[in-house]
N, C-alpha and C positions, 0 to 999 in steps of 0.2 A: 845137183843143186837146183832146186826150184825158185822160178825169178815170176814175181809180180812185179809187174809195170803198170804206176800209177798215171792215168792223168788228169790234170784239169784243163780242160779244151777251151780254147780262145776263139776270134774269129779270123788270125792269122798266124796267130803263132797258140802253143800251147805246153804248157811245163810237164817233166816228164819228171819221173821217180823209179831208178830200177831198186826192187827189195830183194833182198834175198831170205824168208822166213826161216830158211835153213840155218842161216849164218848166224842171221839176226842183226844183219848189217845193211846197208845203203850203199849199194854198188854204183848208183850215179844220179845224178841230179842236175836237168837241165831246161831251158827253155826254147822250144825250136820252132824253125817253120811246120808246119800241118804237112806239107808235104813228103817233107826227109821223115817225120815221124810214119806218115802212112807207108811209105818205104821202108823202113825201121821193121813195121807189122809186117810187111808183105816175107821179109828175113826169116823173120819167127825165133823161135828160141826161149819164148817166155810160157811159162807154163798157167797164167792168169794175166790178161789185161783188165783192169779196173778203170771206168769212166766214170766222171763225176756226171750228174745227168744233169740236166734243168728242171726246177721245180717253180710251180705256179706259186705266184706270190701277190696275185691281185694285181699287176701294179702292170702299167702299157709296156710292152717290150719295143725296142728297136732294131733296125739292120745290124748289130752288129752280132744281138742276141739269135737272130734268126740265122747269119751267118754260122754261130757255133752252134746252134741246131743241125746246121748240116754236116759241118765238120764231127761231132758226134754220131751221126747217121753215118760216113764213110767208116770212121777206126770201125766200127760196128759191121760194117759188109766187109770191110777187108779183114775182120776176126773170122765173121762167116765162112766167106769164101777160102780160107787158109786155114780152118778148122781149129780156132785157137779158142781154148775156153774165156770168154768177158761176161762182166758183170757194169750194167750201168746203175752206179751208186747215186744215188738222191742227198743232196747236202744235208738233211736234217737226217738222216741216217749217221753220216759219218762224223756230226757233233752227238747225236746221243749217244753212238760208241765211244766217245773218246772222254765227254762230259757228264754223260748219262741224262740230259735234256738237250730238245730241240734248242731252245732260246736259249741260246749261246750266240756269240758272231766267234771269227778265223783267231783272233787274239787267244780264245779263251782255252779252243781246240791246240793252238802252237803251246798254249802254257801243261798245257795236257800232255802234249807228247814229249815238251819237255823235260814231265816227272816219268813217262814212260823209260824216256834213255839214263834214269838218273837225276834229275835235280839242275839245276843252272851249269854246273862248276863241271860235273860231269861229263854232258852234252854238249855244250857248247865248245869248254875247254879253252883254251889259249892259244897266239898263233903259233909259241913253240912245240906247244901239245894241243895239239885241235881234238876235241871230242866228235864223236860221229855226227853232229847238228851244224859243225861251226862254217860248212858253207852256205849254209841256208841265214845269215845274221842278213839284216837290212831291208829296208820294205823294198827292195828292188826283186828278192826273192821271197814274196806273196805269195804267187802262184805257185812255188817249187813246194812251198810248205802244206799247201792246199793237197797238192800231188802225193804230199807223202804221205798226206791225213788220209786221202782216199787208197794209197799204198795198202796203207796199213791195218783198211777197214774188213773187219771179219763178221759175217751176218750170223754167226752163232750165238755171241754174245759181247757184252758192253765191255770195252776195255777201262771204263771210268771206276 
């Protein structure tokens, strides 16, 4: 079974996505410290880790963007160093896959992969019948949905 592990990197924590394209399922979905995760990589077992990268956007950055500059610089030397295939994805990448244009925001890509898993009713599902989406409900998991965008970005072509 082949497992891509999504992430979107934080400056202390960062959301994770394990995929499995085999299955076609979501084996986990979490938010962790930077650390357990860089420990996580150092395990291995994934056959793709996916980072979401930083993309210029004009605009001043601050400490906290600089700190997840580095926390992306580490997943990245501990994929090196442990031989593990990554790919740092650029966000207007993984909206034109999902959207098929950059100018989109996170809303538009979650309604995306929405229709991906099926439709609302589908996907999400209900708490007696949960759909494969329905731990990701609430903006409290932003970044897990973020994770699974970059999960589930393919550079062959447009999933939209």
């Amino acid at each position: 079974m082949s497992l891509i592990l999504g992430i979107d990197p934080g400056p202390e924590k960062s959301a994770a996505v394990l995929w499995s394209p085999s299955l076609g399922e979501i084996i986990r979905h979490e938010t962790l410290d930077n650390e357990f995760i860089c420990a996580s990589l150092k395990l291995g077992g994934f056959h793709l880790v996916q980072i979401e990268d930083l993309e210029y956007r004009g605009l001043k950055i601050g400490g906290s963007t600089l700190e997840t500059a580095r926390w992306i610089g580490e997943f990245r030397r501990i994929c090196k160093d442990h031989k593990i295939d990554y790919r740092l994805v650029p966000p207007s990448m993984v909206r034109i896959y999902h959207c098929g244009v950059a100018a989109v925001n996170r809303t538009n890509v979650w309604h995306a992969i929405i229709e991906r898993f099926g439709g609302w009713e589908t996907a999400m599902g209900r708490k007696a019948t949960p759909g494969p989406l329905y731990g990701f409900r609430g903006n409290d998991h932003e970044h897990e949905r973020s994770a699974l965008a970059v999960a589930l970005w393919e550079p062959e072509g447009g999933g939209a």
